[in-house]
C-alpha positions, 0 to 999 in steps of 0.5 A, a space after each residue: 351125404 356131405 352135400 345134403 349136410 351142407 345144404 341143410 347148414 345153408 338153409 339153417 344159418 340163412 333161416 337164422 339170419 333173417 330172424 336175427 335180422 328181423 329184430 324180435 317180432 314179438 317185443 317191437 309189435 305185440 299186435 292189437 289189444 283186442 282182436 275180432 276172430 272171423 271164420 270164413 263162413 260158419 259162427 259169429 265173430 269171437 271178441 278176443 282179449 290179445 293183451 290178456 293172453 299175453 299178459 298170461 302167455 307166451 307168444 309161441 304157446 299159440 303162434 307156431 309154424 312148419 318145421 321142415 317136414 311140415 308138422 308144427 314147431 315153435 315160431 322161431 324168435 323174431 319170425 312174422 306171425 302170419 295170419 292162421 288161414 295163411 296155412 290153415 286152409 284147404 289148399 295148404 292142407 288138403 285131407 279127404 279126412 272129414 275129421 280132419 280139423 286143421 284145414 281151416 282157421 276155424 278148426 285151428 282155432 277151436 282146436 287151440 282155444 278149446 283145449 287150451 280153456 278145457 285144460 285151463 278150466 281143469 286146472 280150476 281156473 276161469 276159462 270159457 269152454 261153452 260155445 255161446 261164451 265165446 260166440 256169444 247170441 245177439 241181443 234183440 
C-alpha cells in the first residue's frame, strides 16, 4: 500500500513539474486565429473562428486529456494541446461499438461542437446546429 502511494505521489509531483515548468501553455501560444477542421476522410473541411471561442470560452471547456484510468480530465494548466486524432483514433480507442463515436476526430468533434451549439442554441443564443452551417455546399 505504502509503495503504491509513493509511486503514484511520484508520478503526480513529476506531472506537476513538468507543467510548472512548461510555463502556461495557453497565455504564451493561444494558436491560430482561424483554424481548417479536416476529417480523415468523410465531409467538407470546417473554417473555425479559434479566436472567437476563446473570446467566449475557456481552453480546457474543448481541449482535455486522460486521467489515469483513461476517461477525459481537464487539460492540466500549462500541458501541450496535442491535435484530437493524437487520441481519437482507432488504434488509441479501439471499440467493436458501431456507436461508438469516439474513436475518431470527426466523431469527437461532433460530438463536442454539436452539443456545445445545441446547448448554446437552447439557451437562445446564435449557434449553427445545421450540418451545411458548418460544412458548408461549394459554390458553382
Amino acid at each position: 500500500m505504502t509503495r503504491k502511494f509513493l509511486l503514484c505521489a511520484a508520478a503526480l509531483a513529476f506531472v506537476f513539474s513538468m507543467a510548472i515548468g512548461a510555463g502556461s501553455c495557453f497565455a504564451s501560444d493561444p494558436g491560430p486565429a482561424e483554424l481548417t477542421l479536416k476529417a480523415e476522410k468523410g465531409n467538407k473541411p470546417v473554417k473555425f473562428g479559434h479566436k472567437a471561442h476563446q473570446d467566449m470560452y475557456a481552453c480546457a471547456d474543448c481541449h482535455h486529456g486522460k486521467d489515469a484510468d483513461g476517461k477525459q480530465a481537464p487539460l492540466a494548466e500549462g500541458a501541450a494541446i496535442e491535435k484530437c486524432a493524437a487520441c481519437h483514433n482507432a488504434e488509441s480507442m479501439p471499440s467493436d461499438d458501431p456507436k461508438f463515436k469516439l474513436n475518431s476526430f470527426k466523431g469527437a468533434a461532433h460530438e463536442n461542437c454539436k452539443g456545445c451549439h445545441k446547448a448554446a442554441a437552447a439557451e437562445g443564443k446564435a449557434a449553427p446546429t445545421k450540418c451545411a452551417d458548418c460544412h458548408p455546399k461549394k459554390k458553382k
